[in-house]
C-alpha positions in Angstrom: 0.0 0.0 0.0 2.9 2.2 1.1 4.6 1.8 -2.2 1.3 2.3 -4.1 0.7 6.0 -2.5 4.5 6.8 -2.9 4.3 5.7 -6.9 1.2 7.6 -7.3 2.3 10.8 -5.7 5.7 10.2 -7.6 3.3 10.5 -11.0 1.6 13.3 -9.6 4.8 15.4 -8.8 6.4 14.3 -12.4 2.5 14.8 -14.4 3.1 18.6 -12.6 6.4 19.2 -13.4 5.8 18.6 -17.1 2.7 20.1 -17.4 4.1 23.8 -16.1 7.3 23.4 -18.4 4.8 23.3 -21.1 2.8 26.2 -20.1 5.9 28.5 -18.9 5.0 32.2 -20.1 7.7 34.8 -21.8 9.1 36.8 -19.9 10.1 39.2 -22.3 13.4 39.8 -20.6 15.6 39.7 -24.0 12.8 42.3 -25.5 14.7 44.9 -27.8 12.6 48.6 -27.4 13.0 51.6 -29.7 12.6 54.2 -26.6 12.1 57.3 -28.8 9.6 55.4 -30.9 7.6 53.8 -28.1 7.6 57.1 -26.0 6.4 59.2 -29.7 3.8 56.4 -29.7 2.2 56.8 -25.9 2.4 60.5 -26.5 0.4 60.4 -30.0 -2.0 57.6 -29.2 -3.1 58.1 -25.7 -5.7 61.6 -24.5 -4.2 64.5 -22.5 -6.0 67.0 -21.5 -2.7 69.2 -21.8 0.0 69.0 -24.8 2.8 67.4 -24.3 6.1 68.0 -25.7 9.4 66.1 -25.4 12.0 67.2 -22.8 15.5 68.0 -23.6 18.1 65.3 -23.0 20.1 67.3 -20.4 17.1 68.2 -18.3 16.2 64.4 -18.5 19.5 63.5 -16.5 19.5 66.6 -14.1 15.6 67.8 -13.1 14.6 64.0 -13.6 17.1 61.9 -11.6 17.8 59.6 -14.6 21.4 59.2 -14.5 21.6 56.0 -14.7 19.6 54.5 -17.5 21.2 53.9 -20.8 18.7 56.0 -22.4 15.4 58.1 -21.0 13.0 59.8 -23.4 10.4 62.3 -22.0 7.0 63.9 -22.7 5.9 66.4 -20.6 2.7 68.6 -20.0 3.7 72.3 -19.2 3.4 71.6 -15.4 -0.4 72.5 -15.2 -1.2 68.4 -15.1 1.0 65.4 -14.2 0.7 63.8 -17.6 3.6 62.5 -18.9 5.4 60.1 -20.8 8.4 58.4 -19.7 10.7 55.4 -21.2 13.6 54.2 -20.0 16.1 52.0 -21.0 18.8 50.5 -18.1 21.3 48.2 -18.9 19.4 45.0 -17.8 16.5 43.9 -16.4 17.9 43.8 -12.7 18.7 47.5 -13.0 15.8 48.1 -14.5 13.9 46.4 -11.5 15.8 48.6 -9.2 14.8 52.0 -11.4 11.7 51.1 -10.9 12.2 53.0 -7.2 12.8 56.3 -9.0 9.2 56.4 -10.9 7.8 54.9 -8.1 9.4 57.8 -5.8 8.4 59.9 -8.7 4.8 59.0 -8.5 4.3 59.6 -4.7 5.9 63.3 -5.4 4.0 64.2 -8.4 0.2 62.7 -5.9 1.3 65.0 -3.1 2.1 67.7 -5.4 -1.3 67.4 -7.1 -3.0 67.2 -3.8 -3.2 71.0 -3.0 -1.8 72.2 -7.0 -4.4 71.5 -9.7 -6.1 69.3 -7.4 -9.1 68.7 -9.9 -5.8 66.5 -12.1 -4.9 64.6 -8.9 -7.4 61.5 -10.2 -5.1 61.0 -13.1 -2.3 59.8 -11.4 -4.8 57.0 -9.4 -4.7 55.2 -12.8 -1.4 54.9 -14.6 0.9 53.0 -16.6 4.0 52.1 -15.1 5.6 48.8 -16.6 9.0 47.1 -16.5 9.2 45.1 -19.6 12.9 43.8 -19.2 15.8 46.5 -19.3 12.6 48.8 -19.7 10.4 50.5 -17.3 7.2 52.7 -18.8 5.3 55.6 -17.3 2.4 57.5 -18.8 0.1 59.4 -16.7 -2.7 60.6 -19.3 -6.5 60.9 -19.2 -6.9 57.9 -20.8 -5.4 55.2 -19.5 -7.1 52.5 -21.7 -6.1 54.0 -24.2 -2.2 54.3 -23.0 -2.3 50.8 -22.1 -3.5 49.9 -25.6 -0.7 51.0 -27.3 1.8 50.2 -25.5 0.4 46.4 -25.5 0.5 46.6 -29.2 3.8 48.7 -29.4 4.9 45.4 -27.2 3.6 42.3 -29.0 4.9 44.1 -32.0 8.2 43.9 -30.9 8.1 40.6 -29.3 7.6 38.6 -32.6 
């Protein structure tokens, strides 16, 4: 009896095993991202209620606090809202992980801001996207987040194939 219940659990552990190997989902860590294309993208496809407009290279590194990515391209309202669209490439997926604090930290400045400044825009920061896909982390505060979401899942796919 004792060798019947430790073959069957035996088959049950191996049935598993092979069953979630089969199944295992991409992870999209070796993902290759035009940053300048999929930033143009969120800012043309997505609704602001202010126009965005990319920010210069210099001020990217410096008023952002994105030192160290390997590349950072931004779209930014004129300060009236908190939309704005921000891609960022690290030098692997690890650091990108760990960026991930900075538009984290990022967000949490921009809702206290936005508390008390323009407070009627605070909502828009409640529903974001703010992805790491690999040695990429996205952030788009627009009002439309469906929308946002939408292309960048199809900016993503398209690039995954």
């Amino acid at each position: 009896m004792k060798r019947i219940i430790a073959l069957t659990t035996t088959i049950i552990v191996l049935a598993a095993l092979f069953t979630s190997c089969g199944n295992a989902k991409k992870d999209n860590s070796d993902i290759v991202l035009d940053v300048s294309a999929l930033a143009s993208e969120l800012a043309n496809k997505s609704t602001y209620v202010d126009e965005l407009a990319p920010v210069d290279e210099e001020l990217v590194k410096t008023l952002y606090g994105f030192a160290d990515t390997e590349k950072t391209v931004i779209y930014a309202s004129g300060g009236a809202t908190p939309e704005e669209v921000i891609v960022a490439e690290y030098s692997s997926a690890d650091a990108a992980k760990a960026g991930l604090q900075v538009f984290n930290d990022r967000l949490s400045a921009q809702k206290k801001t936005y508390d008390t400044y323009n407070a009627q825009y605070r909502p828009l920061l409640d529903d974001i996207l703010l992805e790491q896909i690999g040695k990429y982390v996205v952030y788009c505060v627009s009002s439309d987040n469906s929308a946002a979401v939408a292309a960048f899942e199809a900016f993503r796919d398209a690039a995954a194939k």
